[in-house]
ZADO-1210 file (C-alpha; in nm, 4 decimals, padded with zeros to 6 digits):
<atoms>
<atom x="-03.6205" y="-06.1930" z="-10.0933" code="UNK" pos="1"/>
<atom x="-03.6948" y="-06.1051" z="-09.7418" code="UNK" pos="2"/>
<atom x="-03.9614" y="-06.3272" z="-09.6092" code="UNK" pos="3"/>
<atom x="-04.1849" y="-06.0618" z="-09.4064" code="UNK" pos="4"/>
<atom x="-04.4580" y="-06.3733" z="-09.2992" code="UNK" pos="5"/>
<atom x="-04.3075" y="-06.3432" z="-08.9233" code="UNK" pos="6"/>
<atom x="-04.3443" y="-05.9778" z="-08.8677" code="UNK" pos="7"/>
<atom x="-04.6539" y="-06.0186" z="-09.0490" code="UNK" pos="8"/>
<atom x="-04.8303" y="-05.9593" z="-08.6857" code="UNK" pos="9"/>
<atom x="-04.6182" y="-05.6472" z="-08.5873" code="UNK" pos="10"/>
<atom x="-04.7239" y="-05.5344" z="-08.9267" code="UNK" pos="11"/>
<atom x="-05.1002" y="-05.5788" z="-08.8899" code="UNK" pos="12"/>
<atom x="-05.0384" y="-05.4537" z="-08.4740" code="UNK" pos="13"/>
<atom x="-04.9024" y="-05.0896" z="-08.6596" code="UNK" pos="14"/>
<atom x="-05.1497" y="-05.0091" z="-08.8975" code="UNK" pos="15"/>
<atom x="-05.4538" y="-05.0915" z="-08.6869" code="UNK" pos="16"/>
<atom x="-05.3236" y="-04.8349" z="-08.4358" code="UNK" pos="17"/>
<atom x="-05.2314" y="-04.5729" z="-08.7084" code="UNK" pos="18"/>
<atom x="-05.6171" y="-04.6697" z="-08.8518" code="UNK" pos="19"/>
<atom x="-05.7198" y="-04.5997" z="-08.4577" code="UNK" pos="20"/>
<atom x="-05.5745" y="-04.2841" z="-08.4426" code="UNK" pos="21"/>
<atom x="-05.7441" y="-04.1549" z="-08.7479" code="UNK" pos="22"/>
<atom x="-06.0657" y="-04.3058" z="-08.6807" code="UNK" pos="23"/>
<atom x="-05.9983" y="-04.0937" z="-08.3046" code="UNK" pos="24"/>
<atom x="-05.9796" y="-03.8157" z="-08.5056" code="UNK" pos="25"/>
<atom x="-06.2522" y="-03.8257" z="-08.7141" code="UNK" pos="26"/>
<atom x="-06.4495" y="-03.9182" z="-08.4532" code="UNK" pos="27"/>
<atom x="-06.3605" y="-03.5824" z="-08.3002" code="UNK" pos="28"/>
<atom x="-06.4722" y="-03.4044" z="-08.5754" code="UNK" pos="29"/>
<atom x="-06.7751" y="-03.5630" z="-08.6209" code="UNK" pos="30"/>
<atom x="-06.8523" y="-03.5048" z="-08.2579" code="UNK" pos="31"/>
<atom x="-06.8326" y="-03.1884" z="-08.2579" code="UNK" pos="32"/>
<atom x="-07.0191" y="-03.1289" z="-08.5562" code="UNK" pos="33"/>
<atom x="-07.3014" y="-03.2725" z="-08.4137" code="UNK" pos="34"/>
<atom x="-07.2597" y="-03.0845" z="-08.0899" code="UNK" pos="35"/>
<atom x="-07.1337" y="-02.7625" z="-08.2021" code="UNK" pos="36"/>
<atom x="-07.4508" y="-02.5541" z="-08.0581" code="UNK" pos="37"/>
<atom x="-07.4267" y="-02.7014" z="-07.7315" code="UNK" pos="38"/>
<atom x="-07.2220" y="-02.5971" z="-07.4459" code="UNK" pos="39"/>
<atom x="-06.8525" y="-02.5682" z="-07.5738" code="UNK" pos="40"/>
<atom x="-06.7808" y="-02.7940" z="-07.2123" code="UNK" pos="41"/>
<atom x="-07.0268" y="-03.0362" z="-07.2562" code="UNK" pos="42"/>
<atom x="-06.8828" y="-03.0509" z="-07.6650" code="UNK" pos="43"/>
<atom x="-06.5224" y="-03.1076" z="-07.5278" code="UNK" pos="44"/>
<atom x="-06.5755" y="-03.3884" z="-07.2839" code="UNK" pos="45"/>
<atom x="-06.7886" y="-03.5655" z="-07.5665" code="UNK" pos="46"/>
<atom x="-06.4869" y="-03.5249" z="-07.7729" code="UNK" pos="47"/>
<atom x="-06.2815" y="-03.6844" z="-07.5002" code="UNK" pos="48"/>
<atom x="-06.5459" y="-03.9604" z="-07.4088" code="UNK" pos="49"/>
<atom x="-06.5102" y="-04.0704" z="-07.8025" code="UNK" pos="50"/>
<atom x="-06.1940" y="-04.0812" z="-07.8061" code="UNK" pos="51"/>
<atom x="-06.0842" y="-04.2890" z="-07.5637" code="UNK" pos="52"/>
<atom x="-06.3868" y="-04.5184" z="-07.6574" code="UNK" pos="53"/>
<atom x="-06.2191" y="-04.5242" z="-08.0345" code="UNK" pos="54"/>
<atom x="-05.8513" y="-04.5894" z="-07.8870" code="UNK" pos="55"/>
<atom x="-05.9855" y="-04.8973" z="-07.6405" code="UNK" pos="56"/>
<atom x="-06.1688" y="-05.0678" z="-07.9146" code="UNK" pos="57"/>
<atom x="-05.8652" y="-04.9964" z="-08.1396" code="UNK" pos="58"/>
<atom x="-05.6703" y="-05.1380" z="-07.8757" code="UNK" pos="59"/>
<atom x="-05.8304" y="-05.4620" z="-07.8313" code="UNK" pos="60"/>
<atom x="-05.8267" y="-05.5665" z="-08.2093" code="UNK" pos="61"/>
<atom x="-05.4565" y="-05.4320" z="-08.2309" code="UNK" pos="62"/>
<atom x="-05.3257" y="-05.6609" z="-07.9132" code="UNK" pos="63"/>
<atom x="-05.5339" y="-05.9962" z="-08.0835" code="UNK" pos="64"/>
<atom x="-05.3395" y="-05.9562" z="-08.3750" code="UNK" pos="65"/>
<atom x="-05.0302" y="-06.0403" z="-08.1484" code="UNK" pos="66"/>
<atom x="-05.2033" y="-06.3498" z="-08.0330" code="UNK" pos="67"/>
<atom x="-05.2709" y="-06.2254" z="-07.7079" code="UNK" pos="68"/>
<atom x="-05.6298" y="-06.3706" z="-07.5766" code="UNK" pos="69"/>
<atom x="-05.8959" y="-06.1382" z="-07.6424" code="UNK" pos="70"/>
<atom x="-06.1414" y="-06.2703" z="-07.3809" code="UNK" pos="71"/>
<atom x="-05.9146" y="-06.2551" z="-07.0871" code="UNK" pos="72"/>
<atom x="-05.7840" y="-05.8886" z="-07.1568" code="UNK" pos="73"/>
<atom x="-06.1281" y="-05.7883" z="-07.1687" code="UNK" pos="74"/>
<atom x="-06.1731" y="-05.9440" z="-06.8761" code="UNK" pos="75"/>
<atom x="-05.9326" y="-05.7732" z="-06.6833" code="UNK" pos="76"/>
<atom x="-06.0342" y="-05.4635" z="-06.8135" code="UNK" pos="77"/>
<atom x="-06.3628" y="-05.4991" z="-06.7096" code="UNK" pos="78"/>
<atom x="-06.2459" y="-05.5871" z="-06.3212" code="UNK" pos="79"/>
<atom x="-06.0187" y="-05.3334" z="-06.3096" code="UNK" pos="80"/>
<atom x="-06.2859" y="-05.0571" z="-06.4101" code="UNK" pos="81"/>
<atom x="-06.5316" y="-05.2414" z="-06.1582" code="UNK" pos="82"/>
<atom x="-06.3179" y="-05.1794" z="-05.8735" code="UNK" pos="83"/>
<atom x="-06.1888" y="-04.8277" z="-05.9790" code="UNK" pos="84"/>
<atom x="-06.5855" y="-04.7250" z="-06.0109" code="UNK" pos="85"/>
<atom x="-06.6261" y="-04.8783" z="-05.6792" code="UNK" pos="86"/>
<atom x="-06.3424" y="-04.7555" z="-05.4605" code="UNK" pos="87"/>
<atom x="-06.3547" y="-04.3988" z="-05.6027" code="UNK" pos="88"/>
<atom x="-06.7236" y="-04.4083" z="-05.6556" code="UNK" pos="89"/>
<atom x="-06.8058" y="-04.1003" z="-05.4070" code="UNK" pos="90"/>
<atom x="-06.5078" y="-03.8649" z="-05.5076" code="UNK" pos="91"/>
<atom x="-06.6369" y="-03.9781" z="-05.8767" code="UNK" pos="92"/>
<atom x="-07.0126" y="-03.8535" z="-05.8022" code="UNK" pos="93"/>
<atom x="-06.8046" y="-03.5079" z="-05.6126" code="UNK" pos="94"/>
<atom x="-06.5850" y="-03.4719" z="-05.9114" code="UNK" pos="95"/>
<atom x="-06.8688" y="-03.5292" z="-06.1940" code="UNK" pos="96"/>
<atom x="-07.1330" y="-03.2978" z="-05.9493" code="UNK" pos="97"/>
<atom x="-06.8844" y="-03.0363" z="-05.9667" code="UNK" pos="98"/>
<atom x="-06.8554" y="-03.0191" z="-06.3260" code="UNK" pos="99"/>
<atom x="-07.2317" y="-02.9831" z="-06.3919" code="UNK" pos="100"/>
<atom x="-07.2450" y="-02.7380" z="-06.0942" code="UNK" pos="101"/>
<atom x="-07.0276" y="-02.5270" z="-06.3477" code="UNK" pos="102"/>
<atom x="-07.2755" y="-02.5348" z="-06.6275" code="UNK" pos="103"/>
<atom x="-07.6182" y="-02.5376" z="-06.4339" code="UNK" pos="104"/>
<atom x="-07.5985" y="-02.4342" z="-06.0864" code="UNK" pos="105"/>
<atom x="-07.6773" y="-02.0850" z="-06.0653" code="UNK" pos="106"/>
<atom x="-07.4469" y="-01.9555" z="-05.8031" code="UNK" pos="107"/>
<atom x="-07.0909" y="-01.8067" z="-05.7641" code="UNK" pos="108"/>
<atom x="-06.8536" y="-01.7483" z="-05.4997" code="UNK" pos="109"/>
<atom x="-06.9510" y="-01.4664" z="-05.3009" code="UNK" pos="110"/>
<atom x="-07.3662" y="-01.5667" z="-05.2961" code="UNK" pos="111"/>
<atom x="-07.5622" y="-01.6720" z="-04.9701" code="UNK" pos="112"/>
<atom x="-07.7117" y="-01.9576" z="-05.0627" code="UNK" pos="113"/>
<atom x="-07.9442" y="-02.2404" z="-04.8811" code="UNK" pos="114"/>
<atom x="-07.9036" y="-02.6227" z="-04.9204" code="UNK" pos="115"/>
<atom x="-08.1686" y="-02.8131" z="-04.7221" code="UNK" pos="116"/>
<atom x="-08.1043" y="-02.7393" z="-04.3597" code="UNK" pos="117"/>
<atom x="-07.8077" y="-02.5399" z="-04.4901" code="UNK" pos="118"/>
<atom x="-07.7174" y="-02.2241" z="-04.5597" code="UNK" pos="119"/>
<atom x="-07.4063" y="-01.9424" z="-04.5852" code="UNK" pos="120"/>
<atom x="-07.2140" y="-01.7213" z="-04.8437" code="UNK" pos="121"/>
<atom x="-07.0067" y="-01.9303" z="-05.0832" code="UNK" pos="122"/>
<atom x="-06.6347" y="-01.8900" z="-04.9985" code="UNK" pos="123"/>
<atom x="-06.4435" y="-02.1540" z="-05.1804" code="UNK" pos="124"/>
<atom x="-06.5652" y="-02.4187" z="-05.4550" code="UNK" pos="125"/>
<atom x="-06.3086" y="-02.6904" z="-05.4808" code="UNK" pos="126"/>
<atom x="-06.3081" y="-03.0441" z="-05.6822" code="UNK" pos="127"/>
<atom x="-06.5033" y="-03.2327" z="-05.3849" code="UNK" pos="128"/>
<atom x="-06.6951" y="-02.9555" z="-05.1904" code="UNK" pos="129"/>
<atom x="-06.8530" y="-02.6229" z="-05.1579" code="UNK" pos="130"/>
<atom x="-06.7503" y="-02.4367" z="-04.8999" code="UNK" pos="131"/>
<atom x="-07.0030" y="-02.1834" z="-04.6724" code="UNK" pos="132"/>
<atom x="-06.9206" y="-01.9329" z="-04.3905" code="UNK" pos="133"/>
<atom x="-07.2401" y="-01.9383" z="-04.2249" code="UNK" pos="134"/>
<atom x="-07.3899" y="-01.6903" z="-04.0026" code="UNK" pos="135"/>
<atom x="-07.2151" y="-01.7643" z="-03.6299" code="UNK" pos="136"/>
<atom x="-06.9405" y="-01.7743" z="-03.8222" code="UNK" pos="137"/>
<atom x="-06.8941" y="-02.1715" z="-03.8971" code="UNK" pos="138"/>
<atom x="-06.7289" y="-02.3476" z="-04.1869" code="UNK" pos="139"/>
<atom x="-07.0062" y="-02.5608" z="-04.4012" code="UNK" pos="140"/>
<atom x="-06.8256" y="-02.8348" z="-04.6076" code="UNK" pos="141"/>
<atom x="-07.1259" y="-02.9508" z="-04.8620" code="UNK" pos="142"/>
<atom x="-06.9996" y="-03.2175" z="-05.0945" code="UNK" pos="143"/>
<atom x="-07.0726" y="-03.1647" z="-05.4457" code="UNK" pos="144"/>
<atom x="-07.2996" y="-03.4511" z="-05.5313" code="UNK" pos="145"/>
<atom x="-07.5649" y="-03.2868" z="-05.3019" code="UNK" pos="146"/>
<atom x="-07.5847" y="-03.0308" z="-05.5603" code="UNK" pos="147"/>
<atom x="-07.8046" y="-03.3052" z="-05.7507" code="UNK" pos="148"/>
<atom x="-07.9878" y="-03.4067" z="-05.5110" code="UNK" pos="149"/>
<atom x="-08.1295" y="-03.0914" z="-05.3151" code="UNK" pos="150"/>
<atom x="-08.2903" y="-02.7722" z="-05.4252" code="UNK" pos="151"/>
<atom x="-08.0580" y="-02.4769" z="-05.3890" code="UNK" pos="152"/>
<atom x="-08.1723" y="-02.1258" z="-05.3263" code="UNK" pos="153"/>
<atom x="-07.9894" y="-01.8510" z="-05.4150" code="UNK" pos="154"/>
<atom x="-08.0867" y="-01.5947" z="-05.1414" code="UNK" pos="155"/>
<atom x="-07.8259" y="-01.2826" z="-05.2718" code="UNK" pos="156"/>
<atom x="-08.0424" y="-01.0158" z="-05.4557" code="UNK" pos="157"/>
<atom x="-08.0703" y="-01.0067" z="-05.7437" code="UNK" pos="158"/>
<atom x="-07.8966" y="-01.3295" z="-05.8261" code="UNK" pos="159"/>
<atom x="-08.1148" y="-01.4074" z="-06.1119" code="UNK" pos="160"/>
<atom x="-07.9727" y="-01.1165" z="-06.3133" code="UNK" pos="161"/>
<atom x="-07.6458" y="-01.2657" z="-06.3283" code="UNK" pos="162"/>
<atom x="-07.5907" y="-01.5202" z="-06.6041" code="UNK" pos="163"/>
<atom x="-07.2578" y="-01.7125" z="-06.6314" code="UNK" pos="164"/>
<atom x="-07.1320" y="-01.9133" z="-06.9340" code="UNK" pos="165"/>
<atom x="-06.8379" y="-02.1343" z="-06.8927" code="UNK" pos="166"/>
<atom x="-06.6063" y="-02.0983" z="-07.1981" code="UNK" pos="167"/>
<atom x="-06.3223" y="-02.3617" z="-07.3124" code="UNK" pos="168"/>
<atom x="-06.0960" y="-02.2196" z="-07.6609" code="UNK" pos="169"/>
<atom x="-05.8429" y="-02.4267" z="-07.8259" code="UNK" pos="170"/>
<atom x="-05.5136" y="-02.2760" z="-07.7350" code="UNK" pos="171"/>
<atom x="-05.3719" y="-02.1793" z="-08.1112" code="UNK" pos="172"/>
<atom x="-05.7149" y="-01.9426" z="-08.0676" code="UNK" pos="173"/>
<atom x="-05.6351" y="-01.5628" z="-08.0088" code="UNK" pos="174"/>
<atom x="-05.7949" y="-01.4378" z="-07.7157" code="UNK" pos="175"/>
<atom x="-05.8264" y="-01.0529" z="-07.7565" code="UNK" pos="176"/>
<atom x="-05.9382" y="-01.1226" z="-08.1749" code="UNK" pos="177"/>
<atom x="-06.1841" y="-01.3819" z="-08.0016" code="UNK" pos="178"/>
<atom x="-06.3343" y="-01.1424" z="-07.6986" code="UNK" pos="179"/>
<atom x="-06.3299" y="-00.8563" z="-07.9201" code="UNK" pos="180"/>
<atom x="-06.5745" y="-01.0584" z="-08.2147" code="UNK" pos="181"/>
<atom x="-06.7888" y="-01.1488" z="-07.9388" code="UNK" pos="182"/>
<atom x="-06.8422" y="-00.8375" z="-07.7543" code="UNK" pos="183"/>
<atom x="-06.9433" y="-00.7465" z="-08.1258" code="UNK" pos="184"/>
<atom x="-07.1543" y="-00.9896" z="-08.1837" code="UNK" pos="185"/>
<atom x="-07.3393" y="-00.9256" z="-07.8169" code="UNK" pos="186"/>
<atom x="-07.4109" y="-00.5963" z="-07.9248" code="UNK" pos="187"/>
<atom x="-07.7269" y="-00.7476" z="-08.0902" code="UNK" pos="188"/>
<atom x="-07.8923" y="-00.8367" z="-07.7065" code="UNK" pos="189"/>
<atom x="-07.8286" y="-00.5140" z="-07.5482" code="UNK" pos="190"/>
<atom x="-08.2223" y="-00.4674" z="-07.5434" code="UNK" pos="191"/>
<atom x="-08.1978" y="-00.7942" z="-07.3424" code="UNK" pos="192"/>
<atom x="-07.9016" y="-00.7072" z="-07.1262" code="UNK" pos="193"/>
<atom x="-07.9051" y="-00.4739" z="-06.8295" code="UNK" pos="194"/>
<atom x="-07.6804" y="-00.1886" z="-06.9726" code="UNK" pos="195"/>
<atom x="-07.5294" y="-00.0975" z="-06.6493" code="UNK" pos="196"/>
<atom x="-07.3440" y="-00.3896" z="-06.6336" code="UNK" pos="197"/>
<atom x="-07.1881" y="-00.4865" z="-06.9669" code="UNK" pos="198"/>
<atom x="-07.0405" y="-00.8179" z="-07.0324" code="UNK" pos="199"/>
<atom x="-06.7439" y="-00.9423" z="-06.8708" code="UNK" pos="200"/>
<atom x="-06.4286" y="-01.2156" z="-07.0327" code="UNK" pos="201"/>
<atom x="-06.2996" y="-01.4105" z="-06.6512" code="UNK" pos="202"/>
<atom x="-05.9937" y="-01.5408" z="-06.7664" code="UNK" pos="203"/>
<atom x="-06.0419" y="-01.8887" z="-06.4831" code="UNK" pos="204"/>
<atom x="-05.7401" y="-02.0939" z="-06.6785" code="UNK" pos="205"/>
<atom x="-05.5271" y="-02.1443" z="-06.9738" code="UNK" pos="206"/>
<atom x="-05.2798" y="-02.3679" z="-07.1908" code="UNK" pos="207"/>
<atom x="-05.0920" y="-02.4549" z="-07.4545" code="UNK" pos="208"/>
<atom x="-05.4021" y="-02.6679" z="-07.5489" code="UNK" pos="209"/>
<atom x="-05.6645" y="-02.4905" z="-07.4135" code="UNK" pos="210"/>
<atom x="-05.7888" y="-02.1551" z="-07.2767" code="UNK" pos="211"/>
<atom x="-06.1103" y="-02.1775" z="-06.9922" code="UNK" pos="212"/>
<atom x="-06.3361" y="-01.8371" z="-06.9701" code="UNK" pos="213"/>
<atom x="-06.6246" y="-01.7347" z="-06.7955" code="UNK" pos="214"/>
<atom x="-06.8639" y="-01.4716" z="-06.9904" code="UNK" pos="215"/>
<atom x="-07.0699" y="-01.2977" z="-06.7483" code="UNK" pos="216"/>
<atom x="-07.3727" y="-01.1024" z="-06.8687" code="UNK" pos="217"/>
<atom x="-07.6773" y="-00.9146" z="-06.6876" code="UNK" pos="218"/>
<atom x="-07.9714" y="-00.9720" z="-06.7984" code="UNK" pos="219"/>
<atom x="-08.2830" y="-00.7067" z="-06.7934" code="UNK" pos="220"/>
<atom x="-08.5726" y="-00.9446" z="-06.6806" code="UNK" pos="221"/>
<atom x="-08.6097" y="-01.2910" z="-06.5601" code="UNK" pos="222"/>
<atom x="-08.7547" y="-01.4297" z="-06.8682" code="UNK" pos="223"/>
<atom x="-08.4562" y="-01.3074" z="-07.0907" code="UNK" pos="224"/>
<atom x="-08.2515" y="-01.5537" z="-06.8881" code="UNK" pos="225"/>
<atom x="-08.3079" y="-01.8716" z="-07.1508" code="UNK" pos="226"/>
<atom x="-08.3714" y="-01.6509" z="-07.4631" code="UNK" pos="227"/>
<atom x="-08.0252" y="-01.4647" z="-07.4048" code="UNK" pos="228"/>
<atom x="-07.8207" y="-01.7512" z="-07.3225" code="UNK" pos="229"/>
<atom x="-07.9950" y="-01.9561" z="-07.5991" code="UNK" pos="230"/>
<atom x="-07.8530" y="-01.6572" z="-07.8400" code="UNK" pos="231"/>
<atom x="-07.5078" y="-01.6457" z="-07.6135" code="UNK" pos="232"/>
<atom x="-07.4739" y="-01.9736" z="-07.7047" code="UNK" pos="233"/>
<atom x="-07.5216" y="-01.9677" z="-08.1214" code="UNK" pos="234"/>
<atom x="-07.3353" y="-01.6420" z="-08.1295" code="UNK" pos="235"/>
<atom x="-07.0421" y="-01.8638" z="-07.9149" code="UNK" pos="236"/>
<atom x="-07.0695" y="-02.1322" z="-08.1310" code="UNK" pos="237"/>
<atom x="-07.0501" y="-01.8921" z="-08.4650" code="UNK" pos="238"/>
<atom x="-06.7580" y="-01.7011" z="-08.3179" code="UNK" pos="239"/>
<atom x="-06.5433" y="-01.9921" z="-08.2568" code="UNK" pos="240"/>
<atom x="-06.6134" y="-02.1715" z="-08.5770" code="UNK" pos="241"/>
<atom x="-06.4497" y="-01.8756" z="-08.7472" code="UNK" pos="242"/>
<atom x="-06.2165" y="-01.8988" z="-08.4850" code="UNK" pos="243"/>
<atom x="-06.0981" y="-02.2655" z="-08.5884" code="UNK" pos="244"/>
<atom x="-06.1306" y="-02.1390" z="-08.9762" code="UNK" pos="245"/>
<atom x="-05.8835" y="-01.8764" z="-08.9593" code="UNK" pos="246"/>
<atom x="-05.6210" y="-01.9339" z="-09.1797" code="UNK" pos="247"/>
<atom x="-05.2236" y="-01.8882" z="-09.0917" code="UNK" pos="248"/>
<atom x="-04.9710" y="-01.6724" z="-09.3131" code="UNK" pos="249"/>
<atom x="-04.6592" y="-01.8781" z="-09.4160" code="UNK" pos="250"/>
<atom x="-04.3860" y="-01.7118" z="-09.1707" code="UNK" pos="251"/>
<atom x="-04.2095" y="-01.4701" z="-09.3590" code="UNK" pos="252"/>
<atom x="-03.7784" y="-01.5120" z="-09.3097" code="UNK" pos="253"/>
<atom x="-03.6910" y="-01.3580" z="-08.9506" code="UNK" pos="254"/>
<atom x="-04.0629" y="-01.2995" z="-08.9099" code="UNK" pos="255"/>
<atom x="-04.3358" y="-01.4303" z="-08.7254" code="UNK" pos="256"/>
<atom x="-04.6640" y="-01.5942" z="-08.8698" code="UNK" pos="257"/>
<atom x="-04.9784" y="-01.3528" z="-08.9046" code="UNK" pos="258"/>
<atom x="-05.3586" y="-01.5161" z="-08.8673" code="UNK" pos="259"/>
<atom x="-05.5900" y="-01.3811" z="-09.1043" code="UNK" pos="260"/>
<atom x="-05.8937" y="-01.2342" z="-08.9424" code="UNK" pos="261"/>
</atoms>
């Protein structure tokens, strides 16, 4: 008999990782369960957050079953993400600004807007900083983070009509089946909406694993703006649910798979 009491720790190091990446996946789930009516952007970085959180924990209890010391890998870890926070702490707050600017900020490329002592028409919106051509003519580099910090005012007219909702699909989703259910299921605000200007897909980036819209409606009034993107939002959510839930055909010989609708 083969005595396995050496590899005993290899053993142990194999299925806590397999047990991590279940437990990742699960977590997943369960995340977006929970989050499923809020913003599909917010949902997905959740998702991410947890993971990684499952897969470091997992981590640590895999690497003590080698004998490695626990309290000095932790350690290290813990330095290393000190100093990474504090050497990229500005592009960080730039970065993370950015990413809420996305969801909350209610401005677009192409809008005159004012920042403090600021102000200009929004020309280019990058990963640090928001660009502005002011007036005479001169380049305004705003960082991002000031985005939190400062009142912005939209001075294009009109501005408040516009409402913008950042999309993000997983990539096995069809995109014309998933614009076309929507559009249907939009049909139920057009009392809301302003009918001249119906709502618009913005195709901004896509992927094996993922697919990033925009879904621009007009609304009629200023106080539709949080009732309409309230319903956007649950009609999103129910759309892509039935999305995810669509079944695939077994590929028939020299054929390619079908998705039931």
């Amino acid at each position: 008999m083969i005595d396995l009491t050496p590899f005993l720790p290899l053993i142990y190091f194999g299925v806590i990782l397999l047990l991590t990446w279940v437990f990742s996946y699960v977590a997943s789930l369960v995340i977006w369960g929970l989050m499923r009516r809020s913003n599909p952007q917010v949902t997905a970085a959740a998702q991410r957050l947890g993971v990684v959180i499952v897969w470091l924990v997992g981590i640590v209890f895999a690497v003590q079953e080698l004998g490695v010391g626990v309290d000095a890998l932790l350690l290290v870890l813990a330095l290393l993400g000190v100093a990474a926070i504090v050497a990229l702490r500005q592009p960080l707050e730039n970065f993370g600004s950015k990413y809420f600017a996305d969801l909350y900020t209610p401005f677009k490329i192409g809008d005159t807007i004012r920042v403090g002592e600021q102000s200009g028409k929004v020309i280019e919106v990058n990963a640090m900083s928001t660009i502005l051509l002011s007036e005479d003519d001169h380049l305004i580099a705003l960082p991002n983070s000031i985005f939190l910090r400062e009142s912005v005012v939209n001075l294009t007219p009109q501005a408040w009509k516009e409402l913008i909702v950042p999309i993000t699909l997983p990539g096995s989703v069809d995109l014309p089946s998933f614009e076309s259910e929507m559009m249907k299921a939009l049909s139920h605000l057009r009392l809301r909406l302003d009918r001249r200007y119906p709502p618009v897909f913005t195709l901004k980036s896509r992927s094996a694993q993922s697919t990033d819209l925009h879904l621009t409606v007009m609304v009629r009034r200023p106080e539709d703006r949080d009732p309409v993107l309230a319903e956007v939002n649950l009609r999103l959510t129910e759309t892509m649910e039935r999305a995810r839930g669509s079944a695939v055909r077994p590929m028939a010989p020299g054929g390619p798979a079908e998705a039931h609708p």
